[in-house]
C-alpha positions in Angstrom: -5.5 14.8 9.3 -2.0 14.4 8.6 -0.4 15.2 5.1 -0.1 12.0 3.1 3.3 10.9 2.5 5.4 10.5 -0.6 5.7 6.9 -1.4 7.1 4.8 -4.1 5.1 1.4 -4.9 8.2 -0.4 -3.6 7.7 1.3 0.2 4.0 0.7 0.4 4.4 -2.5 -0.3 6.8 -3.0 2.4 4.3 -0.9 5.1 1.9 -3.2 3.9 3.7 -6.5 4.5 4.1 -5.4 8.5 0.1 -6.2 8.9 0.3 -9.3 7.3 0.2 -8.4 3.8 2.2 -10.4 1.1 3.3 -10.3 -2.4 1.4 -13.1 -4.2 2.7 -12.3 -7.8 3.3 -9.6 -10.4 1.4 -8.7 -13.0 2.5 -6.1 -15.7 3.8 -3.4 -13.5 1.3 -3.9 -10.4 2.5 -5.9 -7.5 -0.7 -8.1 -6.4 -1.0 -8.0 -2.1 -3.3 -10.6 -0.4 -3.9 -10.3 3.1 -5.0 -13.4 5.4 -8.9 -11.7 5.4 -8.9 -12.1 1.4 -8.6 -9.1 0.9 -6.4 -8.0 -2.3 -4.7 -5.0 -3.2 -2.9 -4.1 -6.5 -0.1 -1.4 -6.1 1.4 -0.7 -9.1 5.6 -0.4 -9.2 6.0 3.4 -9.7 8.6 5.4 -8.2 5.8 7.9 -6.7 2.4 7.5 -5.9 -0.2 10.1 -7.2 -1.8 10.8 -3.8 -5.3 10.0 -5.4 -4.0 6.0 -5.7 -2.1 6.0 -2.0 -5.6 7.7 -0.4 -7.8 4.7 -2.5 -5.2 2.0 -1.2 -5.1 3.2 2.3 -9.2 3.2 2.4 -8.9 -0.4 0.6 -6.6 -1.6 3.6 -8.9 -0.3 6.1 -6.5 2.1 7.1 -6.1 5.7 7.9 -3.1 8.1 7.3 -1.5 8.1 10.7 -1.5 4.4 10.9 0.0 4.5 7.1 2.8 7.1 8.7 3.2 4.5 11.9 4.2 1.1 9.2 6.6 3.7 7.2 8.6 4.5 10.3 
């Protein structure tokens, strides 16, 4: 598996929106994502994501880590 990747909230967000995810509203400092399926993702706005969070998000998109790397390219 390939080494997770150091992100900011901002940059996942942005990876995110690529597969159809969009910023719905804000809330505190977490950025609310809905995706056409329903599903929901909160990411909050932090200049680096603990690698704990990022792996929890990247399972809650149904992704996996080289797919992450692909959208940050």
């Amino acid at each position: 598996m390939p080494p997770l990747p150091v992100l900011s909230g901002d940059a996942f967000v942005k990876a995110m929106e690529r597969i159809g995810y969009r910023w719905v509203h804000t809330r505190g400092s977490h950025m609310i994502l809905a995706h056409t399926s329903g599903q929901r993702l909160s990411v909050p706005r932090h200049r680096e994501l603990d690698r704990g969070l990022l792996r929890r998000l990247i399972r809650d998109a149904d992704l996996t880590v080289q797919q992450l790397l692909e959208l940050v390219k």
